[in-house]
C-alpha positions in Angstrom: -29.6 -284.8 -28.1 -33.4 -285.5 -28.5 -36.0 -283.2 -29.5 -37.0 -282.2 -26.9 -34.0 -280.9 -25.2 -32.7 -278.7 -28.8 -36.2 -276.9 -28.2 -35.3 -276.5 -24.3 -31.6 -275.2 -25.4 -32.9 -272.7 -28.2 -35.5 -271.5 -25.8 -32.8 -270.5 -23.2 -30.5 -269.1 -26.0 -33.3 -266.7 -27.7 -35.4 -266.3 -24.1 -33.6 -264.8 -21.0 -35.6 -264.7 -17.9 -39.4 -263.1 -17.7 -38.1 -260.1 -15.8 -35.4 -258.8 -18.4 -38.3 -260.1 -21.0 -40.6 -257.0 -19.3 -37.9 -254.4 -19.1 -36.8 -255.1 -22.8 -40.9 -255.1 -23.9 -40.9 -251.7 -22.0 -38.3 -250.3 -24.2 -39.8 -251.6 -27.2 -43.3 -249.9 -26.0 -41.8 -246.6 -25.3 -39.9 -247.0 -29.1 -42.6 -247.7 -30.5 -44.6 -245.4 -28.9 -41.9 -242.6 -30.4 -41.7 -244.0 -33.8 -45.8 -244.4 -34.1 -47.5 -241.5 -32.2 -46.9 -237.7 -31.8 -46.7 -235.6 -29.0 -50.1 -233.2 -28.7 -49.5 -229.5 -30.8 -49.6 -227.7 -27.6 -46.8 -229.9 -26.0 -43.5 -228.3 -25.1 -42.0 -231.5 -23.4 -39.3 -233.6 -24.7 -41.2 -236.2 -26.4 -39.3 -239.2 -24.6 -39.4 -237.7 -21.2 -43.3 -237.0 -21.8 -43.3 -241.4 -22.5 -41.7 -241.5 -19.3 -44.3 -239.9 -17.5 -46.7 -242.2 -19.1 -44.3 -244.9 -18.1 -44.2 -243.8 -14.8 -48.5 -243.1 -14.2 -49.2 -246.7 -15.1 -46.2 -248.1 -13.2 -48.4 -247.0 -10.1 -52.1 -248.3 -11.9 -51.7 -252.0 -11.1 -51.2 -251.9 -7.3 -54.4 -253.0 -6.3 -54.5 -255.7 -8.9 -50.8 -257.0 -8.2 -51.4 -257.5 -4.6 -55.1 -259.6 -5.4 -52.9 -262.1 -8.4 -50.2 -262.4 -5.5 -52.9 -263.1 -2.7 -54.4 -265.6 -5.4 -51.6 -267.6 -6.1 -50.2 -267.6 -2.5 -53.8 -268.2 -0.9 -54.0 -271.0 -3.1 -50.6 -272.9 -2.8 -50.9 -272.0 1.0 -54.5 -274.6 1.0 -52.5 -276.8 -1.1 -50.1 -277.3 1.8 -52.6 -277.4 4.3 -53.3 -281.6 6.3 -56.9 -282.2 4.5 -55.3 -281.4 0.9 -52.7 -283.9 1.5 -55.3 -286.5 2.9 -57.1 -286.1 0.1 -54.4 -287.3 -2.4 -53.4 -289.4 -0.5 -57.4 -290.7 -0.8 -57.0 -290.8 -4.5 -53.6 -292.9 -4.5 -55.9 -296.0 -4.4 -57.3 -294.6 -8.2 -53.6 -295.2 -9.2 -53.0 -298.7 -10.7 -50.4 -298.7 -13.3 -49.3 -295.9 -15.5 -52.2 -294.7 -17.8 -54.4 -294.7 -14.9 -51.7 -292.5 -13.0 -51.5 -289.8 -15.9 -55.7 -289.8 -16.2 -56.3 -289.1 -12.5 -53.8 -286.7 -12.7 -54.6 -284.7 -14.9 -58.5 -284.9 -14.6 -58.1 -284.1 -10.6 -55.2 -281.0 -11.3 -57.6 -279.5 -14.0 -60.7 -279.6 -11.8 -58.4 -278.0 -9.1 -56.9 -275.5 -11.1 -60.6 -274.7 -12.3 -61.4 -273.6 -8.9 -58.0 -271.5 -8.3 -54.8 -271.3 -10.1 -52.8 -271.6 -7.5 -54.1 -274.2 -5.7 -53.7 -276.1 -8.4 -50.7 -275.3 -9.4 -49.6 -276.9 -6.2 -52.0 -279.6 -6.0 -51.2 -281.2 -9.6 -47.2 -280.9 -8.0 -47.9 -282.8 -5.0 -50.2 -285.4 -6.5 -47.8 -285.9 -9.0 -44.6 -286.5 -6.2 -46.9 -288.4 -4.4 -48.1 -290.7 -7.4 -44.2 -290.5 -7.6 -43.5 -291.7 -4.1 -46.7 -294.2 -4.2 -45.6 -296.8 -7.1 -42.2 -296.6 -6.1 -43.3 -298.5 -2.9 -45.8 -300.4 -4.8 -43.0 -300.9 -7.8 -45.4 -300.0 -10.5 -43.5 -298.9 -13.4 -44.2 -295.3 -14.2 -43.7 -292.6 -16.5 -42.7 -289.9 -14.0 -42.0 -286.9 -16.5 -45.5 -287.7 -17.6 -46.9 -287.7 -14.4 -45.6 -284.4 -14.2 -47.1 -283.1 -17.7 -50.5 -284.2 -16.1 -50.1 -282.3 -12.6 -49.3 -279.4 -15.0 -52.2 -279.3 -17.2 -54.1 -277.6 -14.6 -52.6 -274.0 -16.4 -54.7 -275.1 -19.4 -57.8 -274.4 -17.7 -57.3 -271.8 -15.5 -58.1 -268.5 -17.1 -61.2 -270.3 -17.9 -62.0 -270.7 -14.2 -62.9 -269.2 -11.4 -59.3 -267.2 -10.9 -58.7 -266.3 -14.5 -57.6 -262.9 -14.1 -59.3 -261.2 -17.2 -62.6 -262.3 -16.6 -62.5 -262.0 -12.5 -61.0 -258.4 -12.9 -63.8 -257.0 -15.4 -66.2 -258.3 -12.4 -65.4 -256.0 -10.2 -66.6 -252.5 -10.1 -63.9 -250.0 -10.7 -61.1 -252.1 -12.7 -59.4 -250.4 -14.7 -60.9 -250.3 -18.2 -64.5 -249.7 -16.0 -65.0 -246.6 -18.2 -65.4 -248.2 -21.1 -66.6 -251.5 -21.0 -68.4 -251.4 -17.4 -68.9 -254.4 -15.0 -69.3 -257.6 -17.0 -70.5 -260.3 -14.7 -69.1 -263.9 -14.5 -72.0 -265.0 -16.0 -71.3 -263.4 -19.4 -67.2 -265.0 -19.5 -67.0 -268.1 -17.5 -70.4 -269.6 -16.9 -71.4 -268.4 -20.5 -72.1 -271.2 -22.8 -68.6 -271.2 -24.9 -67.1 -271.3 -21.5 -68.6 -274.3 -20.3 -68.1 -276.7 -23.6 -64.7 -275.3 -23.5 -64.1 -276.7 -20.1 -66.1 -279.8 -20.6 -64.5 -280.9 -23.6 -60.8 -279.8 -21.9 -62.2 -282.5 -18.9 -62.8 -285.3 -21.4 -60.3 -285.3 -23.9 -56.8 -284.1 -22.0 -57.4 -286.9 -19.9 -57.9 -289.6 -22.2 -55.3 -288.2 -24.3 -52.6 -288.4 -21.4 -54.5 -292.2 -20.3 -54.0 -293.4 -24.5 -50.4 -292.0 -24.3 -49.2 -293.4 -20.7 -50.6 -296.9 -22.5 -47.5 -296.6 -24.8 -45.5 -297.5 -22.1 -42.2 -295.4 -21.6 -41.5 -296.0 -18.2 -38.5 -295.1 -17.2 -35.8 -294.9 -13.4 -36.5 -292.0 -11.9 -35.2 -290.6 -8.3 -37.7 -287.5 -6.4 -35.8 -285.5 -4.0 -35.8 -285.4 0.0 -37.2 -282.8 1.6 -36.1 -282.1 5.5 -38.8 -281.8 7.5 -39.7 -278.6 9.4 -37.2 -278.8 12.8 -39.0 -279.3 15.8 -39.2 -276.3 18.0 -40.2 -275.7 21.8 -43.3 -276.2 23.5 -45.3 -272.8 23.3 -45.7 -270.9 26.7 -47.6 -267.8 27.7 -49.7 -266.2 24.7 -47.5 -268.4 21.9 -50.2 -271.0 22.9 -52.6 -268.7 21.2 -50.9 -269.8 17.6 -50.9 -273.6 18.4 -54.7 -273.3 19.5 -56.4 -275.5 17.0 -59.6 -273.8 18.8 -59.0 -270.2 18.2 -58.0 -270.9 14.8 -60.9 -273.5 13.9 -63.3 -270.8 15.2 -61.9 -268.1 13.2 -62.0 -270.4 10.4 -65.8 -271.4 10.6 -66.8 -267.6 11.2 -65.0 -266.5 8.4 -66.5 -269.1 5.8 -69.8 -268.7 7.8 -69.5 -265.2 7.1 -68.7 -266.2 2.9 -71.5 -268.3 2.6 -73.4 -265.6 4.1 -72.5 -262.9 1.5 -73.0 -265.9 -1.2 -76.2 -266.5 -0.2 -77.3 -262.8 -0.5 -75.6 -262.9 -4.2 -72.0 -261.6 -3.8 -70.2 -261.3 -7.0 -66.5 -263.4 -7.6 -64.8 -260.6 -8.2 -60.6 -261.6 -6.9 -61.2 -260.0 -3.9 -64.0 -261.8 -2.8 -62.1 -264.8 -4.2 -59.4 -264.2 -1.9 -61.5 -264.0 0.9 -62.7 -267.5 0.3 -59.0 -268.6 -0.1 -57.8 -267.2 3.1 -61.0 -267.9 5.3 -60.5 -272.3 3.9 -56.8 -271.6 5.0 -57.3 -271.2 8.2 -60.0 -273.0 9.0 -58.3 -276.6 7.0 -55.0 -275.2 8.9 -56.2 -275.1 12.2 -53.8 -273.3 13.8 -52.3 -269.8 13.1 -48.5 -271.3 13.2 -49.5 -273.8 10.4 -51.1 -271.2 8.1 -48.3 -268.6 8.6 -45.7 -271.6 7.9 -47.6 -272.6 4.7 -47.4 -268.6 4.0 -43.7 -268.7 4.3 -43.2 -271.5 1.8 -45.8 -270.2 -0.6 -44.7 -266.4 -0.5 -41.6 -267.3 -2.7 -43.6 -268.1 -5.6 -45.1 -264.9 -5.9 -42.0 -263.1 -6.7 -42.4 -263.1 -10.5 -45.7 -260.9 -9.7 -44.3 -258.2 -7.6 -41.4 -257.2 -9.4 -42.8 -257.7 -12.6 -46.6 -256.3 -12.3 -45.3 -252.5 -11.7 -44.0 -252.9 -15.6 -46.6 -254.3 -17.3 -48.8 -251.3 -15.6 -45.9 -249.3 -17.2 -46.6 -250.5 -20.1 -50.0 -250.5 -20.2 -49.7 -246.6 -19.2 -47.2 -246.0 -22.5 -50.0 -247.6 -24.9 -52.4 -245.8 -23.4 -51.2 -242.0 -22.7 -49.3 -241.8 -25.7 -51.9 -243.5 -28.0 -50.2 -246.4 -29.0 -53.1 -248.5 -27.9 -55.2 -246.6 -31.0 -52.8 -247.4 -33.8 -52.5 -251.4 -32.4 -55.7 -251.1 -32.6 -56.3 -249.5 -36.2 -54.1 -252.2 -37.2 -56.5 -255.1 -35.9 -59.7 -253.0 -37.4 -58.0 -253.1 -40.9 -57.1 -256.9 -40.7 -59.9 -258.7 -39.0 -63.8 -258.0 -39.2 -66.6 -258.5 -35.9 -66.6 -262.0 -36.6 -62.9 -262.9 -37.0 -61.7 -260.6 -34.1 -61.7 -263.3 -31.6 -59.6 -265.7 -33.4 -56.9 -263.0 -34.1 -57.4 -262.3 -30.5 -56.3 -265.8 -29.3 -53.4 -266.2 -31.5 -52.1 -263.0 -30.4 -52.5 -263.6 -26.6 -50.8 -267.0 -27.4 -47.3 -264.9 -28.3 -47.7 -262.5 -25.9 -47.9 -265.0 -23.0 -44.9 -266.4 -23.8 -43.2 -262.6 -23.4 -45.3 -262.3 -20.9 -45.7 -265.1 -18.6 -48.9 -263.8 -16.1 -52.9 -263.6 -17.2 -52.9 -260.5 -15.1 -50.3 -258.4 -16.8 -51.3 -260.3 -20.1 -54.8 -258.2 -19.6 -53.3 -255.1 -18.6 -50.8 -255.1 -21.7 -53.6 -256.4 -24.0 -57.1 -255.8 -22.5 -57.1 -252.0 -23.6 -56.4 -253.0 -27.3 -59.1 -255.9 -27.5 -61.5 -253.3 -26.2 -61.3 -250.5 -28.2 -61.1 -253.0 -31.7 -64.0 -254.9 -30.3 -66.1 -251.7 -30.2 -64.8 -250.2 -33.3 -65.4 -253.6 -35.0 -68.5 -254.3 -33.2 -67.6 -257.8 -31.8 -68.9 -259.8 -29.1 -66.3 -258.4 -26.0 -66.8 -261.4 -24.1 -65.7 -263.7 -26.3 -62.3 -262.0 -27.4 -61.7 -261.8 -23.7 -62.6 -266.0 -23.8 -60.2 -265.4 -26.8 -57.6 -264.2 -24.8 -58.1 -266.3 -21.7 -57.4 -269.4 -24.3 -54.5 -267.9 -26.1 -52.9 -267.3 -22.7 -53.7 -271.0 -21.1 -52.7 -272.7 -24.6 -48.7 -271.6 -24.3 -48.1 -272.3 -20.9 -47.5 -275.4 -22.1 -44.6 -273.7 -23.8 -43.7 -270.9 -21.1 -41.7 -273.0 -18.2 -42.1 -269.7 -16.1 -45.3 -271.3 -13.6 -43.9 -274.8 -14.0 -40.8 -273.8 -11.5 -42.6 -275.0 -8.5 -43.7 -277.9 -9.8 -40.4 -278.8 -11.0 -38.8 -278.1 -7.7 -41.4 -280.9 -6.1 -41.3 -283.1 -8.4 -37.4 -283.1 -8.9 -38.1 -283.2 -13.2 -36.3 -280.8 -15.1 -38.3 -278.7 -18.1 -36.7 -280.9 -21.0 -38.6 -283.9 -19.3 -42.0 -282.7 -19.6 -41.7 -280.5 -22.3 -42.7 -283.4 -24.8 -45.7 -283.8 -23.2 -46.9 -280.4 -22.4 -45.9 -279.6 -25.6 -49.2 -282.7 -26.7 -51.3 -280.9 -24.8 -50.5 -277.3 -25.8 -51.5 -279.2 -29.8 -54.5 -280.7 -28.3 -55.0 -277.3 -27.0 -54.9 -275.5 -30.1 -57.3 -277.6 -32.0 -60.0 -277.9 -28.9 -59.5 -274.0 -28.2 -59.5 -272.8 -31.9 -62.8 -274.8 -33.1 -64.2 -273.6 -29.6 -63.7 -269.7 -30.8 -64.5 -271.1 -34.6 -67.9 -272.6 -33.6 -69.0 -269.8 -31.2 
């Protein structure tokens, strides 16, 4: 048995799947919240049924925020799908000629992708890669294909940094959730400051070459990609059915809408995630064409959002525990009397690194964590917008460990976790040092 798959097989035997992961963090929570805090003097409830209620008030504080991650990722995957995606890998096949090349262009385009949206390229870096796939098959260039499938990853070690990145997109819109006490902090300040931007730069030069210098070492290897039927051929539309084949009606929508972004751009409209999903949907449609093509795109995209809605509610659950019963205060004592202003952000990215791999989503990684980093930050007197850069790092560096986004790609691509795990697991090193000197020099 190599490596590899022993780390695969003690992962399944300690981890079971992200949703029992949040239900058994919500116990620990409301234990924890027992053991460590105490009901108010004037309190006459039960102390556990008073965590419930706490339990139960942030269960319902995440609705908004759930429905604009879901929109995100579907949005995305849905432009992914759409005929001018597709043309444009198969534009960048030509790029492909032997196996380094394959794994630089791979991972250079997916992280670029994913910069822009998470979801998109999520999807994107999963078709390129089949497609690369499909491409030197016919050609008969030899190719690493679990590689291949490392690279069409990588895009999840870039995206908190980017555009979607759900910590620093939800703090820039007015009335998030921690508005209160840290206000609006623009885009600006997180992902176009200047720790952003080298981060991202240096992310763009080196993952590539390091992918390019390791597909050099050859390891090539037989490898099959699954068949996929194609969508069954249905009746000519009649009467007002025509009106969801009209590429006109939809084109037109599509050009008013993203007239209509451009619009609020140009009079200096913030990217908060609903404005970002107004982008998404307005490109759908109009690179769709059609309103049956977008709501087919919709219907093989919606599955992936799953993990969101049934697992959003309990991280707000969570999130409402720490913070009505005062749990968030004694985490937060605890990273006062270990770290100082300048060290905060360092402790901050290690810790969002373990939490993501309990808890698999940058949204509910923010709501579970956001309301500690804040309240040490001001205690401490740190820089808040680099412990939430911090945290968007932490949280990008162990999806290379966490397999719970890489279930599309592996559906796509045909691979199984064991055989890209060696490689993510290169990157998610990589990661550390790049990300870690990053927060060390700023």
């Amino acid at each position: 048995m190599s490596l590899s798959e022993k780390f695969v097989n003690t992962a399944k035997w300690l981890l079971p799947s992200p949703f029992t992961i949040a239900v058994l963090l919500t116990l620990l929570t409301a234990a924890l919240a027992l053991l460590l805090t105490s009901a108010p003097v004037d309190s006459e409830q039960f102390r556990m049924l008073e965590i419930m209620g706490f339990w139960e008030k942030g269960f319902w504080e995440l609705l908004k925020f759930s429905m604009q991650m879901m929109l995100m990722l579907v949005l995305g995957y849905i432009l992914a799908l759409s005929k001018p995606i597709n043309r444009f890998i198969d534009l960048m096949l030509v790029l492909i000629k032997g196996n380094a090349s394959a794994a630089f262009w791979v991972c250079l385009l997916t992280l670029c992708v994913a910069w822009l949206n998470w979801g998109l390229g999520l999807i994107f870096g999963a078709i390129f890669a089949r497609k690369v796939g499909e491409y030197c098959l016919r050609k008969r260039i030899p190719l690493n294909y679990p590689l291949i499938g490392a690279a069409g990853y990588s895009g999840l070690m870039v995206w908190h940094g980017g555009l979607s990145g759900s910590a620093p997109a939800k703090i820039a819109e007015t009335g998030h959730f921690l508005a209160e006490k840290i206000g609006v902090i623009p885009m600006s300040e997180t992902i176009f400051s200047n720790m952003n931007i080298v981060c991202t730069i240096v992310l763009l030069l080196l993952l590539p070459i390091l992918l390019f210098l390791t597909a050099r070492g050859g390891g090539t290897s037989l490898y099959k990609i699954p068949n996929f039927s194609e969508r069954s051929s249905q009746s000519a539309a009649v009467g007002a059915e025509r009106l969801d084949h009209s590429r006109l009606l939809g084109t037109a929508i599509g050009i008013l809408l993203v007239a209509y972004c451009l619009y609020k751009i140009t009079k200096g409209a913030g990217l908060d995630p609903n404005f970002i999903n107004l982008i998404l949907f307005s490109l759908g449609i109009l690179l769709h064409g059609n309103f049956e093509s977008f709501q087919d795109a919709a219907n093989a995209a919606i599955g992936s959002s799953t993990g969101i809605l049934i697992q959003f509610p309990l991280y707000g659950g969570i999130m409402g525990i720490m913070k009505y019963s005062g749990l968030v205060m004694v985490f937060s004592n605890f990273f006062v009397e270990i770290a100082s202003a300048n060290t905060l952000p360092i402790f901050t990215f290690f810790s969002a690194g373990l939490v993501n791999i309990f808890v698999p989503s940058g949204g509910g990684q923010w709501a579970v964590q956001g309301p500690i980093i804040v309240d040490a930050a001001s205690r401490l007197g740190a820089n808040l917008n680099e412990c939430i850069l911090a945290l968007a790092y932490g949280d990008q560096l162990t999806n290379m460990l966490q397999p719970f986004w890489a279930l599309p790609l592996l559906g796509i691509t045909g691979l199984k976790a064991q055989e890209i795990l060696p490689y993510t697991l290169m990157l998610l090193l990589a990661g550390l040092f790049i990300f870690g000197g990053i927060i060390l020099v700023f």
